[in-house]
C-alpha positions in Angstrom: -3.4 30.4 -6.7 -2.5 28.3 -9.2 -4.6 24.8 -10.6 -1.1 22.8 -9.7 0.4 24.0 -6.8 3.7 22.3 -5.0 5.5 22.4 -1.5 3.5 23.8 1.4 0.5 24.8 -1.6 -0.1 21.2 -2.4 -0.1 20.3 1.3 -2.9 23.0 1.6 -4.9 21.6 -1.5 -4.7 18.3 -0.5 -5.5 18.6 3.2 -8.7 20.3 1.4 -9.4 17.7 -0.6 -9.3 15.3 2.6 -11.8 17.7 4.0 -14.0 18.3 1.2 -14.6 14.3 1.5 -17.0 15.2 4.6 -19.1 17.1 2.8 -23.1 16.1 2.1 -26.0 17.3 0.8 -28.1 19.4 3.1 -25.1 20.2 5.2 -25.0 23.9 6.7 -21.3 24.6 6.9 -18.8 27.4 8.4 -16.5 28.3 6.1 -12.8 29.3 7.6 -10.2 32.3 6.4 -6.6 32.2 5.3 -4.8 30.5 2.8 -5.9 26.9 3.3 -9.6 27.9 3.9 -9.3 29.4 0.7 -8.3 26.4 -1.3 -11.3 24.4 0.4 -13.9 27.2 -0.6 -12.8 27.2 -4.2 -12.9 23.1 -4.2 -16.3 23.2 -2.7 -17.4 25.7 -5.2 -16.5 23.6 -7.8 -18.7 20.7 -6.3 -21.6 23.4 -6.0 -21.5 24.3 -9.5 -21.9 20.9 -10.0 -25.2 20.6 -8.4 -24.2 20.0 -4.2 -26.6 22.1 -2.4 -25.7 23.2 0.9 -25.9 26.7 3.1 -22.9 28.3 4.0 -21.8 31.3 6.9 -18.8 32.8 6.3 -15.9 33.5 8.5 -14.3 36.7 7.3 -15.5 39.3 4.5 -12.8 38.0 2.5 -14.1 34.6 2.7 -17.7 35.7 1.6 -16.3 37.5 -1.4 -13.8 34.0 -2.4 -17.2 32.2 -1.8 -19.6 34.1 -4.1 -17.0 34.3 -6.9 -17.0 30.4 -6.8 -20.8 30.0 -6.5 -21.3 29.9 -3.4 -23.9 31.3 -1.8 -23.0 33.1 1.7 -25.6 33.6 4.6 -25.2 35.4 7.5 -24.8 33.5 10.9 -28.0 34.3 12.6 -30.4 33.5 9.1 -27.9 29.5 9.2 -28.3 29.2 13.0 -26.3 26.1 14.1 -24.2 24.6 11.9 -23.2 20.9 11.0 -19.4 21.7 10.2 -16.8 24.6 10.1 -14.0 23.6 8.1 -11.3 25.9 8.5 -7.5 26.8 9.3 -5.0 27.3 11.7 -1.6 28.8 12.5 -0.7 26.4 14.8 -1.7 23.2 15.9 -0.5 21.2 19.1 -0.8 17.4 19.9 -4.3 18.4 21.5 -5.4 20.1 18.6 -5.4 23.5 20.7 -4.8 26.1 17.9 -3.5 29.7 17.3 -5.5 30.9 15.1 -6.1 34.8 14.1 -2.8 35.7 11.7 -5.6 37.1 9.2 -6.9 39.1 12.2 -10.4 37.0 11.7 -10.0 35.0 15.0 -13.0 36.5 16.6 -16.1 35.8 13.9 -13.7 31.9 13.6 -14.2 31.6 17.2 -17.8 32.9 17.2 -18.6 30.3 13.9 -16.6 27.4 15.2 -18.7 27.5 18.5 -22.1 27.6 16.4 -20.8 24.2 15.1 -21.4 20.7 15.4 -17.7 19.6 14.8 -15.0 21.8 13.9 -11.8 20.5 11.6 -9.0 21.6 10.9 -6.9 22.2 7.5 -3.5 23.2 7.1 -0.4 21.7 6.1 2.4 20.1 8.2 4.5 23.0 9.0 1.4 24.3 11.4 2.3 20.8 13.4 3.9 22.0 16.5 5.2 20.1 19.6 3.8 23.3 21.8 1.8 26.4 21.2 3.8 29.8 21.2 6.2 30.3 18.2 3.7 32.2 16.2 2.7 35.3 17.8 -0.9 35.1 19.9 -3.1 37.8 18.2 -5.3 39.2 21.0 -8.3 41.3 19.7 -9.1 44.9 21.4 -11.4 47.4 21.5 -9.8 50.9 19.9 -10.8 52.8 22.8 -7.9 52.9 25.7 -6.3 50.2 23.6 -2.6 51.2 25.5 -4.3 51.0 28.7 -5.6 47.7 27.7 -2.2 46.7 26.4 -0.3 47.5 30.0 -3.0 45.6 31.8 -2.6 41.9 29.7 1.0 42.8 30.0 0.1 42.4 33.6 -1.3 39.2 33.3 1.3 37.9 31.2 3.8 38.4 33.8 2.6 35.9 35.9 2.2 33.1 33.2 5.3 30.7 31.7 6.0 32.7 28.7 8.8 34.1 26.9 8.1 37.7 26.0 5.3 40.1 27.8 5.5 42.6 25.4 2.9 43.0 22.1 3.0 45.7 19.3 -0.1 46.9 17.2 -0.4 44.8 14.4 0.0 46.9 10.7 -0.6 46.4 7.2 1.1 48.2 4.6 2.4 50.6 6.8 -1.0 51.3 8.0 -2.9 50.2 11.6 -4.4 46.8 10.9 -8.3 47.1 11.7 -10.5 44.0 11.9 -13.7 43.3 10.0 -15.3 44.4 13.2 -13.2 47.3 13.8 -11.2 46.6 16.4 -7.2 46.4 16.7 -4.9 43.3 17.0 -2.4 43.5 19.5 0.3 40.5 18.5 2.1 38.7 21.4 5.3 36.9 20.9 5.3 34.8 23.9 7.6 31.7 22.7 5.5 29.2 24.7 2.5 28.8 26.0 2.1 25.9 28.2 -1.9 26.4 29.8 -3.5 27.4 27.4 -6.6 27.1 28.7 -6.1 29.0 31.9 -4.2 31.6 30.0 -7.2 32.3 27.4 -9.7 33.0 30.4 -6.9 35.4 32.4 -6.7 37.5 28.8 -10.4 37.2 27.8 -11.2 38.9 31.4 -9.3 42.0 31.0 -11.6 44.9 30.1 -11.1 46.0 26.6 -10.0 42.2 25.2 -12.8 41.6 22.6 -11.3 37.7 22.1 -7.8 35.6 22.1 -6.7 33.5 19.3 -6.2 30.1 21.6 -9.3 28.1 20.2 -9.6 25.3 23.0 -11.0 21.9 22.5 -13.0 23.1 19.5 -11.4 21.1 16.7 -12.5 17.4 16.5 -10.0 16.5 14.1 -7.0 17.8 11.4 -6.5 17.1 7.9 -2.8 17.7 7.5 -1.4 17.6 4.2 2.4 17.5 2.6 4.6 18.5 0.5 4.6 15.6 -1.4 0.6 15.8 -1.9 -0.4 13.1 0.4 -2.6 13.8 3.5 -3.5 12.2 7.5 -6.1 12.7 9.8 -4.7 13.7 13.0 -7.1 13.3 16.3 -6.2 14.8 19.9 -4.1 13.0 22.2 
């Protein structure tokens, strides 16, 4: 990750910067995964280094490692308790600021973190702007046991929604079966659009073996979107 970044990079920086602006003394924050996350915890490092105290939860394993590297010292959840801010990333982000979220397979401890938050907002840059959710493939997070099983029965309930595609694969890394930081599996749907989001999270969270779904629903207060050509906006629901 380099000091000057451009294209897409600098949109991420500078949508971190935006958000970095929200941060006081005192504050107990949720710190987000993937690449824009990233580039908020190292700027927030820098201001801790500098002498901004403030207690911090982590969102992923690889978040806590980024965060100690830069200073930052990482609680777990239940020692923070509730939290004034999570500051994190998305894969996609629709008009209403409903998100996919989950293509670093940490959508589960997000969801959990985001939930134990005050406010929640966003970071990315403006390719994750989308007119409607369902491009990017909907992780869905399962326990290993009678994962198939579990696969055939939200094919079921996908059947009956306004989707593309049914069908999801496994994810893998490296040639090798992607596990979560909890253990589980991610099974990655490629439904081309979802339009009830809402409805549809509830109909995949209730079939047994579905551990969580990356939709995150009126959680995000606000985005900080950057571009290419290092400004960035706020962008609030509509």
């Amino acid at each position: 990750m380099t000091d000057n970044p451009t294209g897409a990079e600098l949109g991420k920086k500078t949508a971190a910067e935006m958000a970095l602006a929200l941060i006081e003394p005192g504050m107990k924050l949720g710190l987000g995964s993937g690449s824009t996350a990233e580039w908020f915890v190292r700027l927030l490092g820098a201001r801790v280094r500098e002498g901004l105290e403030i207690t911090c939860a982590a969102t992923s394993r690889r978040t806590a490692s980024l965060a100690t590297e830069c200073g930052i010292e990482i609680l777990p959840l239940d020692d923070v308790g509730r939290l004034d801010l999570t500051v994190d990333g998305a894969d996609e982000i629709d008009p209403a600021l409903t998100l996919i979220k989950g293509g670093g397979g940490c959508h589960l401890v997000e969801k959990i973190v985001a939930a134990a938050s005050a406010d929640m907002v966003v970071i990315a840059d403006d390719s994750k702007l989308v007119p409607q959710l369902g491009a990017f493939a909907l992780p869905v997070e399962v326990a290993t046991y009678g994962w198939q099983t579990t696969a055939l029965m939200i094919e079921d309930v996908l059947r009956v929604w306004d989707v593309d595609g049914t069908e999801g694969g496994r994810r893998m890394a490296d040639g090798t079966i992607f596990e979560t930081d909890e253990g589980n599996y991610i099974l990655d749907y490629h439904l081309g659009r979802i339009t009830e989001a809402p409805a549809l999270s509830t109909a995949l969270n209730a079939v047994p073996g579905v551990v969580e779904n990356g939709l995150f629903i009126g959680m995000a207060s606000r985005a900080m979107i950057g571009s290419a050509d290092g400004t960035a906006r706020e962008v609030r629901p509509v």
